[in-house]
C-alpha positions in Angstrom: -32.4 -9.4 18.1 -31.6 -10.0 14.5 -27.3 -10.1 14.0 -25.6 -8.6 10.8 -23.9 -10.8 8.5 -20.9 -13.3 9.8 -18.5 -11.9 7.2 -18.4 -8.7 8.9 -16.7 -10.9 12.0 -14.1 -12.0 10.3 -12.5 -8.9 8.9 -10.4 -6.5 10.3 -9.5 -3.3 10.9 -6.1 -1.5 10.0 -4.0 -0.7 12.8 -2.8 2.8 11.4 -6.1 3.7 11.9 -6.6 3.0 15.3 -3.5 4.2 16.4 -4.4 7.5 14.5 -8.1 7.8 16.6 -6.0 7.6 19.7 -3.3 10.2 18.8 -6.2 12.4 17.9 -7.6 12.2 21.4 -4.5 12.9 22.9 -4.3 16.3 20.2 -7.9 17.3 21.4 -6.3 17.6 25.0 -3.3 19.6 24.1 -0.6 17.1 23.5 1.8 18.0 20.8 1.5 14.3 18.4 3.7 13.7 15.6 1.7 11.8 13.0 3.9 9.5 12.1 1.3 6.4 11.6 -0.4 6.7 8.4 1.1 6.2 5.1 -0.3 9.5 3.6 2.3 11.8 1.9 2.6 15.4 3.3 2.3 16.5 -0.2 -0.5 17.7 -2.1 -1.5 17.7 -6.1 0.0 20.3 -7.6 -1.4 23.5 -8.9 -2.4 22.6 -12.4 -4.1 19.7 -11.4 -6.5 21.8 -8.9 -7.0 23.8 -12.2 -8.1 20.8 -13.9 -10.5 20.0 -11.2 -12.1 23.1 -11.0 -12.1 23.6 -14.7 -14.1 20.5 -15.4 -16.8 21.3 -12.1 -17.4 24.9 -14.1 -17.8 23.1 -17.6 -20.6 20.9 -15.8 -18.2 17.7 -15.4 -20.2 16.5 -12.3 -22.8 14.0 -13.9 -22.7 10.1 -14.2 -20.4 9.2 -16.8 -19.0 5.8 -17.7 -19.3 2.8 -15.6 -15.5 1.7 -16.2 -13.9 5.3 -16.0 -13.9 8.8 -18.9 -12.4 7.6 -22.3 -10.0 10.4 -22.0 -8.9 9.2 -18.3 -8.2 5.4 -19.4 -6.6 6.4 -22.5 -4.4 8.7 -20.3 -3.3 5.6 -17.6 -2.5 3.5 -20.8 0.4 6.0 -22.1 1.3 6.4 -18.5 1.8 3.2 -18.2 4.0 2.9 -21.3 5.7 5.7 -20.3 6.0 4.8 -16.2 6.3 0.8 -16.6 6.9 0.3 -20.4 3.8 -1.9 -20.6 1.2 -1.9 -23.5 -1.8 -1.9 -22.2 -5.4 -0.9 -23.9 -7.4 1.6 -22.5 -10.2 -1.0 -22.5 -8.5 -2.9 -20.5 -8.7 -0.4 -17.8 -11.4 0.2 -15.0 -11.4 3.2 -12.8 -12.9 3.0 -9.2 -12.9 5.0 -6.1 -9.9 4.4 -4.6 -7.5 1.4 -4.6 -8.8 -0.7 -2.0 -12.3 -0.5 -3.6 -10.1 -1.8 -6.7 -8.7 -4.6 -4.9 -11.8 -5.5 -3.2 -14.1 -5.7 -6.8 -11.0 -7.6 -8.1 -11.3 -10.2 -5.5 -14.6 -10.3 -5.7 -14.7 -11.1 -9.5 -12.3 -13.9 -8.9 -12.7 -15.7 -6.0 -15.4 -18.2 -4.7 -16.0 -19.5 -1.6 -13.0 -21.7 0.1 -10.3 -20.8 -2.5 -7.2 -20.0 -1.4 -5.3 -16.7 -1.7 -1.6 -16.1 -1.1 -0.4 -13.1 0.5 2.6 -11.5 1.5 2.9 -11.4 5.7 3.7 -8.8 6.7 1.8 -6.6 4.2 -1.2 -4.6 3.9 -4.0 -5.6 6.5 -7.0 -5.7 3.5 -5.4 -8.5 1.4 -6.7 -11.3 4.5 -9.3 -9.2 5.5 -11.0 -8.8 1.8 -10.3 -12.8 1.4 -12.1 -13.7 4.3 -14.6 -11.3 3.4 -15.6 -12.5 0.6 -15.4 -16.7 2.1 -11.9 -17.4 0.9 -9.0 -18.6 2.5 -6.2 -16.1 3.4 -2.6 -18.7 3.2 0.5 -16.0 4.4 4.0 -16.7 2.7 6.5 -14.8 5.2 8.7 -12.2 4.2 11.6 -12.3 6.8 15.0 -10.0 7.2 16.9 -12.5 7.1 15.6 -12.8 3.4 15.7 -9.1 3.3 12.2 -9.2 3.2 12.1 -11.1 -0.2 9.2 -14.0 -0.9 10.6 -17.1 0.1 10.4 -19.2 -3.4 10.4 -22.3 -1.9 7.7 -21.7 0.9 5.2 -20.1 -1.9 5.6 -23.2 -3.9 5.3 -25.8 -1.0 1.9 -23.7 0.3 0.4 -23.7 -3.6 -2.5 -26.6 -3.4 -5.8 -27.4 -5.6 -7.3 -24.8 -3.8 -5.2 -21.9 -4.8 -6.6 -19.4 -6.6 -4.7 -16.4 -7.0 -1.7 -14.4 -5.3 -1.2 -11.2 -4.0 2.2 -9.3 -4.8 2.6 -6.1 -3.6 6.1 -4.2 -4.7 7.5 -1.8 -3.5 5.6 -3.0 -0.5 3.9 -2.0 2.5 5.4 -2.0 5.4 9.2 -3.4 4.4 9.3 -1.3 1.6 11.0 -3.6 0.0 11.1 -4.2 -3.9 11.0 -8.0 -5.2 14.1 -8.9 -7.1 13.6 -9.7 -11.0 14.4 -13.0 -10.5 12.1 -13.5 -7.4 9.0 -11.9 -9.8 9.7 -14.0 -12.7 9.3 -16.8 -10.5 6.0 -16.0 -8.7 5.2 -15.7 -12.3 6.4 -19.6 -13.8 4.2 -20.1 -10.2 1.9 -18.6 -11.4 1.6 -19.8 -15.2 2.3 -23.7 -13.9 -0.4 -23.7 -11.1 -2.8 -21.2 -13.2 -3.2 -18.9 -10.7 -4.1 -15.4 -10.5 -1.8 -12.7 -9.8 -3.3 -9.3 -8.0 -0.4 -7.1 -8.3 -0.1 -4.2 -6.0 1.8 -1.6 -7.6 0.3 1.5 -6.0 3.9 2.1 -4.8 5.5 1.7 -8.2 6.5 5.4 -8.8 8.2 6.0 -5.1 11.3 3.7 -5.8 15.0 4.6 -4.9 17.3 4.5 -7.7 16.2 1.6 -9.8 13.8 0.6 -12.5 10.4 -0.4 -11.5 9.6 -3.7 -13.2 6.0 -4.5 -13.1 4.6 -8.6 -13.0 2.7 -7.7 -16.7 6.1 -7.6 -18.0 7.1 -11.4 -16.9 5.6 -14.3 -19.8 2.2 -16.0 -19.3 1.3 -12.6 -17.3 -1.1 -10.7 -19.4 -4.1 -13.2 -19.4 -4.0 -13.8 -15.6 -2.2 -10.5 -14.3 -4.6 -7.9 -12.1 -2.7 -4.5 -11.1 -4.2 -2.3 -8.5 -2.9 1.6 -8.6 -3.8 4.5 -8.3 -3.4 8.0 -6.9 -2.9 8.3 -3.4 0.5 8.1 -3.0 2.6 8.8 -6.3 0.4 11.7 -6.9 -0.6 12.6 -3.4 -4.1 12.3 -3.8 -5.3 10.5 -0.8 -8.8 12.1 -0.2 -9.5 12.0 -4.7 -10.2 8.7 -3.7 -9.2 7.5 -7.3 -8.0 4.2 -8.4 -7.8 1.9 -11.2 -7.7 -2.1 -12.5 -5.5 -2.9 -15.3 -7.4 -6.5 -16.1 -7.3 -8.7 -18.8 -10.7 -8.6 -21.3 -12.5 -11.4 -19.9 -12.4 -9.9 -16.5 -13.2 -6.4 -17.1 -17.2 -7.3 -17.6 -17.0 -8.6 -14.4 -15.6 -5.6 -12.6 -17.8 -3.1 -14.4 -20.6 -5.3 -13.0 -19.4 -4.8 -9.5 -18.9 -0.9 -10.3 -23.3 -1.1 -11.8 -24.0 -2.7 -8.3 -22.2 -0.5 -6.2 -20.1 2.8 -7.3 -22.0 3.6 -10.4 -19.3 5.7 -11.7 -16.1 7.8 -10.6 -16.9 11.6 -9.8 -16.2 12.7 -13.2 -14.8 15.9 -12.8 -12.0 14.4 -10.5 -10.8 11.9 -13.7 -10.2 15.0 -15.2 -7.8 16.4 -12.9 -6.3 12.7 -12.9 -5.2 13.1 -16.4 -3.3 16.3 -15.5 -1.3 14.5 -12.8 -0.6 11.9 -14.9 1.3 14.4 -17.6 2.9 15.9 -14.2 4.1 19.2 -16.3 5.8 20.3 -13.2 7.1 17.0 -12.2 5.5 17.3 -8.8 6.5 13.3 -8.6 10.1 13.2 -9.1 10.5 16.4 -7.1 8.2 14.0 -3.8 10.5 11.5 -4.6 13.5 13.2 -3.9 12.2 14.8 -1.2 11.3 11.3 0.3 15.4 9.9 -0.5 16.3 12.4 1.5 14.0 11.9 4.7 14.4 7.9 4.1 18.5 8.6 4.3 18.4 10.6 7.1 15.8 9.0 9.2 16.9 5.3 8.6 20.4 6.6 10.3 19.1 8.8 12.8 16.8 5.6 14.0 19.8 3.6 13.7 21.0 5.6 16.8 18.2 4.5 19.1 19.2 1.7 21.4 17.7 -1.4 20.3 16.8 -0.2 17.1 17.6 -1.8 13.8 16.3 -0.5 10.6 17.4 -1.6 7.0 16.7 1.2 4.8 13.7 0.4 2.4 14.3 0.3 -1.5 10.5 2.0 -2.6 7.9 3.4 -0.3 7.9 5.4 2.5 8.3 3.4 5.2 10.8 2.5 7.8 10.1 -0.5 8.9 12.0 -1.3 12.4 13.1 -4.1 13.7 13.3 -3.7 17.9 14.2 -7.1 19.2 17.5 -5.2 20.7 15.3 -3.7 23.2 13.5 -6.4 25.0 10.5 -4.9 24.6 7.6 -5.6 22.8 6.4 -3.5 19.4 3.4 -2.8 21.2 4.8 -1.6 24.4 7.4 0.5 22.8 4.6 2.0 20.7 2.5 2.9 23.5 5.5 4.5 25.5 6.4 6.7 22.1 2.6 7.7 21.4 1.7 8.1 25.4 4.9 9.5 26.5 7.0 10.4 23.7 4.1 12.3 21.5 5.0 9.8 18.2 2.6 7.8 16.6 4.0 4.6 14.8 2.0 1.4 14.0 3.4 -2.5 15.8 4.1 -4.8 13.2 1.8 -6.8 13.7 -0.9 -5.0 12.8 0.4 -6.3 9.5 0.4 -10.0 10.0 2.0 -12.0 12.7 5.3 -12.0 11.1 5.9 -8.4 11.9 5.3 -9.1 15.7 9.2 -8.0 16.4 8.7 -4.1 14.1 7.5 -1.1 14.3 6.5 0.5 11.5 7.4 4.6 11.0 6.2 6.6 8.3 8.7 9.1 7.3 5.9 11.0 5.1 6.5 13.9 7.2 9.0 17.0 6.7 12.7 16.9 7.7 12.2 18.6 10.7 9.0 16.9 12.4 11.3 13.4 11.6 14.3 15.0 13.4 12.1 16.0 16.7 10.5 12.4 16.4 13.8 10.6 16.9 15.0 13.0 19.5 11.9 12.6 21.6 11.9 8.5 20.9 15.7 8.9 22.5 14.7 10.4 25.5 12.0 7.9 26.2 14.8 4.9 24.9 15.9 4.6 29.0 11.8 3.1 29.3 13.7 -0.5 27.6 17.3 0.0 27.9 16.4 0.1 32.0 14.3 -3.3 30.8 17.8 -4.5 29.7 19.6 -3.6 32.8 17.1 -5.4 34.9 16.6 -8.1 32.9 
């Protein structure tokens, strides 16, 4: 029998997802399951922005339109972005796709060959080794540990940079540490960057859900704007998950590549949904900063609450919505103590290491979820905390 392609063996999954399809089953048989697995705010657009939508489906907005996004739509990203991330950026410098991850995969696509190397931040989002191998490249991890509070190690980036190296990935505020890279740590991955003339695929679909500091993106930093790739999009500042709408701010020799991958593949954005994107860019009812409050105050409580479990260490993340937990102190391993909380406890939450072997010794939480669902998650987690502590005892 005739096999599929080999590329297809040497990609993977994301955990979130799998961990999801089980607490589903265990919904379907009348378990009570608190989703707290997949990083998809509880949120949705707000009103004027359904408006849009439906407004532009009755004026006959559902056609093919422009391979690299509506004029109006990538003008509309550029001022956000001036406004958001004081960045100039042209509109045609923008390409609109379905969804980030189809952005990031194009992107790679465009740049890399066969056995070049990409740097990636371990842990971090499963698709950045995944893609690479994908697509015949070589995935090269640079840890990011607590005891660098989750910060790129300078030194390690530089030491694994060799001929082969073609681009890195930054992703900040990132996924799963939530952590946001230091000015001086970005500028740098950039002087890395310039010196070794590599590319830089920066993941800033995080950017706007950041806790009481300015979000500096890597186009800001010199040498950035001819070799700088940023991947955003909807999903999570505007809580648009299922929109599926993304976008590539690339510099001008790239962007005929990645309108070439959208010919060959997408064709186009559904139009009348970049019309609804512009209105939740303009946010008249500032339905971001009121999500982003909303998420300080689940982030402050549940980073103290889960400080409380035995075992249980959690710094409390600077951007995202992730708490990203260290569980060493129980003697247990992530995916045990994952299994007891989803099996016995009724809480979903994703091992670390679903996100790279350096997130072997976390659990990753997802505090996208209201006040009260958090507060019944650590109180059930508690009563199931004697599963490890009696670990400890006997141990």
């Amino acid at each position: 029998m005739r096999s599929i392609a080999s590329r297809i063996s040497v990609m993977s999954g994301e955990g979130a997802l799998s961990v999801f399809a089980r607490a589903k089953e265990l919904e379907s048989e009348g378990r009570s399951i608190i989703h707290l697995e997949l990083g998809e705010p509880d949120f949705h657009p707000g009103a004027s922005v359904i408006e849009s939508a439906v407004k532009a489906l009755s004026e006959g907005k559902d056609r093919y339109c422009a391979v690299a996004g509506v004029p109006e739509l990538r003008e509309e990203i550029a001022s956000y972005l001036k406004r958001a991330r004081n960045i100039d950026i042209s509109p045609a410098n923008i390409v609109v796709a379905p969804g980030c991850k189809a952005a990031l995969f194009f992107a790679m696509m465009a740049l890399l060959e066969p056995g070049d190397e990409v740097l990636y931040p371990d842990p971090g989002f499963p698709g950045y080794p995944s893609i690479t191998l994908g697509l015949g490249a070589v995935p090269v991890p640079f840890e990011l540990s607590p005891g660098n509070r989750f910060q790129p190690d300078l030194s390690e980036v530089a030491d694994k940079i060799t001929r082969r190296t073609r681009a890195v990935i930054l992703n900040s505020p990132g996924n799963p540490t939530g952590t946001v890279y230091t000015d001086a740590v970005q500028r740098a991955m950039a002087e890395l960057a310039v010196k070794h003339d590599l590319w830089v695929l920066s993941d800033e679909i995080y950017a706007r859900i950041i806790y009481g500091r300015e979000y500096l993106s890597m186009l800001r930093y010199p040498g950035m704007r001819e070799r700088t790739l940023i991947i955003d999009g909807f999903s999570k500042s505007f809580a648009m998950t299922g929109w599926r709408l993304g976008y590539t701010v690339a510099p001008p020799d790239v962007v005929p590549g990645l309108a070439m991958m959208a010919i060959n593949s997408y064709t186009c954005v559904a139009e009348f949904t970049q019309f609804a994107a512009i209105d939740a860019l303009r946010d008249r009812e500032g339905n971001t900063p009121k999500m982003l409050a909303e998420f300080t105050q689940r982030r402050d409580q549940f980073v103290r609450d889960l400080n409380g479990i035995p075992g249980f260490s959690c710094q409390a993340p600077e951007g995202a919505f992730y708490a990203w937990v260290d569980i060493r102190g129980t003697g247990t391993s992530a995916e045990e103590i994952c299994q007891i909380l989803l099996e016995d406890a009724g809480v979903a939450a994703i091992p670390g290491a679903a996100f790279g072997s350096s997130g072997k010794d976390f659990v990753r939480f997802s505090y996208a979820s209201s006040v009260a669902n958090l507060r019944e998650a650590v109180e059930r987690i508690a009563k199931v905390s004697s599963a490890w502590q009696r670990t400890l005892v006997n141990k």
